[in-house]
C-alpha positions as CSV (number, residue, x, y, z in Angstrom):
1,X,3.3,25.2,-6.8
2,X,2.9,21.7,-5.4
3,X,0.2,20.9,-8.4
4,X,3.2,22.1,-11.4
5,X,5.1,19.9,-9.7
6,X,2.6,17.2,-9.8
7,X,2.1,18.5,-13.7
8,X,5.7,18.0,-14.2
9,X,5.6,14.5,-12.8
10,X,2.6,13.4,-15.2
11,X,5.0,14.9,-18.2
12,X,7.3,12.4,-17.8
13,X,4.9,9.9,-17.3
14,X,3.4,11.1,-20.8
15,X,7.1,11.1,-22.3
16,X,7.3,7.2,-20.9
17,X,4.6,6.2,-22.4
18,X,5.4,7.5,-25.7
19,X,8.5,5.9,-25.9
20,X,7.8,2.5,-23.9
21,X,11.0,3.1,-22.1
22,X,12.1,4.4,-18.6
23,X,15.5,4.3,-19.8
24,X,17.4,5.5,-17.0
25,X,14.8,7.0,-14.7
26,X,13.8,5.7,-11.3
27,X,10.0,4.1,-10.2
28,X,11.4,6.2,-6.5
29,X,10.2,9.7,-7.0
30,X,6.0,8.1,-8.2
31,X,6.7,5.9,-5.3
32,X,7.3,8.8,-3.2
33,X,4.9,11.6,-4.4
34,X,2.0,8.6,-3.8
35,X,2.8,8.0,-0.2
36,X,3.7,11.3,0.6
37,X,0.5,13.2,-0.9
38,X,-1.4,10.4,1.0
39,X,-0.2,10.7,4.4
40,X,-0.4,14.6,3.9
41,X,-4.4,14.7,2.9
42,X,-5.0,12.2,5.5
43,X,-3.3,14.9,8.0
44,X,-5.0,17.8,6.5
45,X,-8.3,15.9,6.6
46,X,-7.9,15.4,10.7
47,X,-6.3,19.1,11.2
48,X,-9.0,20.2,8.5
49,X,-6.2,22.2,6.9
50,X,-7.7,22.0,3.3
51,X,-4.8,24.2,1.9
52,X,-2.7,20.7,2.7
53,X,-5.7,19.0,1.7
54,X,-6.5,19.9,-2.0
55,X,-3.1,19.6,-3.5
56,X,-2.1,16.1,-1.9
57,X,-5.3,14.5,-3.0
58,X,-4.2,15.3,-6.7
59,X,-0.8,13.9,-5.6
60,X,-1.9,10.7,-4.5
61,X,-3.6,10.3,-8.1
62,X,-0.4,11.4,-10.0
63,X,1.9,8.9,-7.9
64,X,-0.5,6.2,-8.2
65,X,-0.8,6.6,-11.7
66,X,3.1,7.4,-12.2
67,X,3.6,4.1,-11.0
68,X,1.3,2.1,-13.1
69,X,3.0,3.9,-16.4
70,X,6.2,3.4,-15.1
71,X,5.5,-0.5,-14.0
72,X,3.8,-1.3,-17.2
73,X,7.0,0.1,-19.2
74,X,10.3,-1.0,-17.2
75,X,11.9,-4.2,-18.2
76,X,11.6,-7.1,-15.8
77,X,14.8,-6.5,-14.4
78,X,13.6,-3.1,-12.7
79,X,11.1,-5.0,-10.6
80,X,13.4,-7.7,-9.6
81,X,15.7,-5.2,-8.7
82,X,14.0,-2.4,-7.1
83,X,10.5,-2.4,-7.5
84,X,9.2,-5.1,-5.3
85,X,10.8,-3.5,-2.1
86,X,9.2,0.1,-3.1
87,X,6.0,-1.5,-3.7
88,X,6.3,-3.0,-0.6
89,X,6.9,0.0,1.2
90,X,4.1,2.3,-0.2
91,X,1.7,-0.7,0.5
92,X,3.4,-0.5,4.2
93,X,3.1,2.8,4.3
94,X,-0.9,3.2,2.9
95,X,-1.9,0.8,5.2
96,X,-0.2,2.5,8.3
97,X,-1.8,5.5,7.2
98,X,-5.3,4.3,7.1
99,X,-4.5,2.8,10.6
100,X,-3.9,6.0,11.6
101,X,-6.3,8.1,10.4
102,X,-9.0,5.6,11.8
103,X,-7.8,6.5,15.2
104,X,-7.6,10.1,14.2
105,X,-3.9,10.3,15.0
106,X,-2.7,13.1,13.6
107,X,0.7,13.7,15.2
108,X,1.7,10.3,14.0
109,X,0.8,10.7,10.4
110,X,2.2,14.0,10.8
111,X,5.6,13.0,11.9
112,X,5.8,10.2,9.4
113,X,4.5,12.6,6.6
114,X,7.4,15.2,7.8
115,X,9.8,12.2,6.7
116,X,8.0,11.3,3.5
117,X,8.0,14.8,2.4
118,X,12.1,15.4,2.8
119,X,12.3,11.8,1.3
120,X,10.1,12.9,-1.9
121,X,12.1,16.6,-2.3
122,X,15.2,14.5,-2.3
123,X,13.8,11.4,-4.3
124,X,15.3,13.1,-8.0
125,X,18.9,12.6,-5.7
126,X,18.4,8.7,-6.2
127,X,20.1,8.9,-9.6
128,X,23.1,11.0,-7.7
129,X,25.6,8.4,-8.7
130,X,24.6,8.3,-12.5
131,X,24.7,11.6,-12.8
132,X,28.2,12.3,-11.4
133,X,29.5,9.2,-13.4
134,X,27.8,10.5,-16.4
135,X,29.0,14.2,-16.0
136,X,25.2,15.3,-17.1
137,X,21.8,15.6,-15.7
138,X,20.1,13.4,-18.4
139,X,19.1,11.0,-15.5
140,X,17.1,13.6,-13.6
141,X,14.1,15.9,-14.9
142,X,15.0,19.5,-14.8
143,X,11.5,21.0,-14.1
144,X,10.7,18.5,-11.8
145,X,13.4,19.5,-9.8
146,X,12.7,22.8,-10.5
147,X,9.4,23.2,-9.6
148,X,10.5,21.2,-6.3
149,X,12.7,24.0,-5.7
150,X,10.0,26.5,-5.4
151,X,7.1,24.7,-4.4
152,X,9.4,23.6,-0.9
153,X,10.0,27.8,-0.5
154,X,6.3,28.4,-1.0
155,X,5.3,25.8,1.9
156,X,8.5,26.5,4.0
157,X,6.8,29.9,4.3
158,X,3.5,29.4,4.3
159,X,4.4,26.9,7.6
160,X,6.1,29.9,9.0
161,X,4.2,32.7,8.1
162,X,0.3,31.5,7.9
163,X,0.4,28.3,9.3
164,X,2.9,28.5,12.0
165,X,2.8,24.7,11.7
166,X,5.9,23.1,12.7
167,X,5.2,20.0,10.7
168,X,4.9,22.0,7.5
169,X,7.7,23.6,7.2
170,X,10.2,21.9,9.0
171,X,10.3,19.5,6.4
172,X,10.0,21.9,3.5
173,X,13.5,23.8,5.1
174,X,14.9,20.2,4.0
175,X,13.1,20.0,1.2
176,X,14.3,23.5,-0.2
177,X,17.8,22.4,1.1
178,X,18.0,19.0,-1.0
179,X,16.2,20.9,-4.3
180,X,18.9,23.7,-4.0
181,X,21.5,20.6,-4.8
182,X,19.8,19.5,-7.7
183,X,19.4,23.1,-9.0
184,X,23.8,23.2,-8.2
185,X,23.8,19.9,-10.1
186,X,22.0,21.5,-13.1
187,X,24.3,25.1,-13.2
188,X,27.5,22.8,-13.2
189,X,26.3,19.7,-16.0
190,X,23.8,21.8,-17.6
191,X,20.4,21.0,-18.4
192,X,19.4,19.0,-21.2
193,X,18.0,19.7,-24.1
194,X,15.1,18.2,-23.8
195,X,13.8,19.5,-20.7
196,X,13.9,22.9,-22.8
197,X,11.6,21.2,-25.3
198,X,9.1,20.6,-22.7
199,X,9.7,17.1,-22.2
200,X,11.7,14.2,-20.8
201,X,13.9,11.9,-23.3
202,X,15.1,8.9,-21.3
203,X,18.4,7.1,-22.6
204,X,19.7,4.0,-21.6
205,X,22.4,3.7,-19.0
206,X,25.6,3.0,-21.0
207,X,24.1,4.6,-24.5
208,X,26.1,7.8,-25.6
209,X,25.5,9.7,-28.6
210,X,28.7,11.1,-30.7
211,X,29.4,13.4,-33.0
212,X,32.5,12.9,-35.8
213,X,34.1,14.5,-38.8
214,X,35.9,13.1,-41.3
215,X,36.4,13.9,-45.0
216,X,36.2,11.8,-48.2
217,X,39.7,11.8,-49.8
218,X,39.9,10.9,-53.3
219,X,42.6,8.9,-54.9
220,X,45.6,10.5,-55.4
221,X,45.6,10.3,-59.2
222,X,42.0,12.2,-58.9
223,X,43.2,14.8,-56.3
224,X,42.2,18.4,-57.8
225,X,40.2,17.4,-59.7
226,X,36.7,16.6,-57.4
227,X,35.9,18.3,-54.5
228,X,36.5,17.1,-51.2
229,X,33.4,16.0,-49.5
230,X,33.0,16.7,-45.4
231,X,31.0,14.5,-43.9
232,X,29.1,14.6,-40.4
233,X,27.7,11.2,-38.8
234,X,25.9,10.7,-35.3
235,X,26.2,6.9,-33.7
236,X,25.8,5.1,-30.4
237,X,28.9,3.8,-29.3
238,X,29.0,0.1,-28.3
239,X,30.6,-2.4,-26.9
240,X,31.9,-5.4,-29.3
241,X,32.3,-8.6,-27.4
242,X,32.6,-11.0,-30.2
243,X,36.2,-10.9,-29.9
244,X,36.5,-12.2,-26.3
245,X,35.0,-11.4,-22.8
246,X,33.3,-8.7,-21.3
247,X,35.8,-6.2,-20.7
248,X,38.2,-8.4,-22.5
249,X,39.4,-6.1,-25.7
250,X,36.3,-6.0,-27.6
251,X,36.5,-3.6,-29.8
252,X,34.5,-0.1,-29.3
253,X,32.3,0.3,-32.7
């Protein structure tokens, strides 16, 4: 279950790259699976656990390479912004881990990795505030949250049941806790249309599609005589400033 998530992941990194956008997504959740799945196969490796092994391994790869398609496809601004400090941290965060592992310090990657897991089950969260301003979950992909949802159950259990490995699924109870929100989040804004499709359309923040009717009205002197015509147009609403400042009355067009 960890590995659709993973697969779900490298979808929207697929969908990214095909439209050379990241429209409203976050660099957060690749930043998170990378230095999450890296701290866990360096604490499978020492425990020599290679049902934590396997899986992580393949997530380092997808978060790495999640981050790369998202980096080489965000404007400028993204980086400026955000980036720098989460590139920052998952350099921080690699190199503590090969510190660790050196000295074959397992607790300690373990109890940071119990931290980096409830961070990456949450990480979809980051986009919390566009979504509730927005009323919709176009900000956050369903079936990665979805397949968070299960694959957090599946090693909640298998901590309790099999492992009986505190640092398993103690975090996993908080992962399945935070996923459970986002699946709440998805029952009350629905989930968009095309997550159905298999895939992940980002928008950009502030661009709305609408939908209006109108009719074509002939002249009066013509009325009866030709049909009237009802006509159905989509736009993106937007902001016209040309007729004073931001905010200032522009008109809506």
């Amino acid at each position: 279950m960890f590995m659709a998530m993973q697969v779900s992941m490298v979808g929207t990194s697929l969908t990214i790259h095909r439209n050379r956008q990241v429209g409203s997504l976050s660099i957060f959740p690749f930043v998170s699976m990378f230095v999450n799945s890296f701290l866990w196969t360096c604490y499978g490796i020492l425990r020599e656990d290679y049902t934590v092994v396997v899986p992580n391994l393949s997530g380092t790869v997808v978060g790495l390479a999640g981050m790369f398609v998202f980096h080489t496809n965000a404007p400028i601004e993204s980086y400026e912004l955000e980036g720098k400090y989460f590139y920052a941290g998952a350099s921080a965060f690699t190199l503590f881990g090969l510190l660790s592992f050196s000295y074959g310090a397992d607790q300690l990657i373990g109890s940071v990795a119990v931290v980096m897991c409830v961070v990456l089950m949450g990480s979809p969260l980051v986009v919390l505030r566009t979504v509730l301003m927005d009323k919709n979950c176009q900000a956050m992909p369903f079936w990665t949250s979805f397949t968070t949802w299960i694959n957090t159950l599946s090693w909640m259990l298998y901590g309790i049941v099999v492992a009986h490995d505190f640092m398993i699924y103690f975090p996993n109870i908080c992962g399945f806790i935070l996923a459970s929100f986002q699946m709440v989040l998805f029952a009350i804004f629905g989930i968009p249309a095309e997550s159905w499709a298999g895939g992940y359309s980002p928008i950009s923040v502030g661009t709305t599609k609408r939908t209006v009717s109108a009719s074509i009205i002939a002249p009066a002197a013509l009325q009866g005589k030709v049909p009237i015509i009802p006509v159905r147009a989509v736009y993106s609403p937007q902001k016209d400033y040309s007729a004073g400042t931001p905010g200032g009355g522009g008109n809506t067009v």
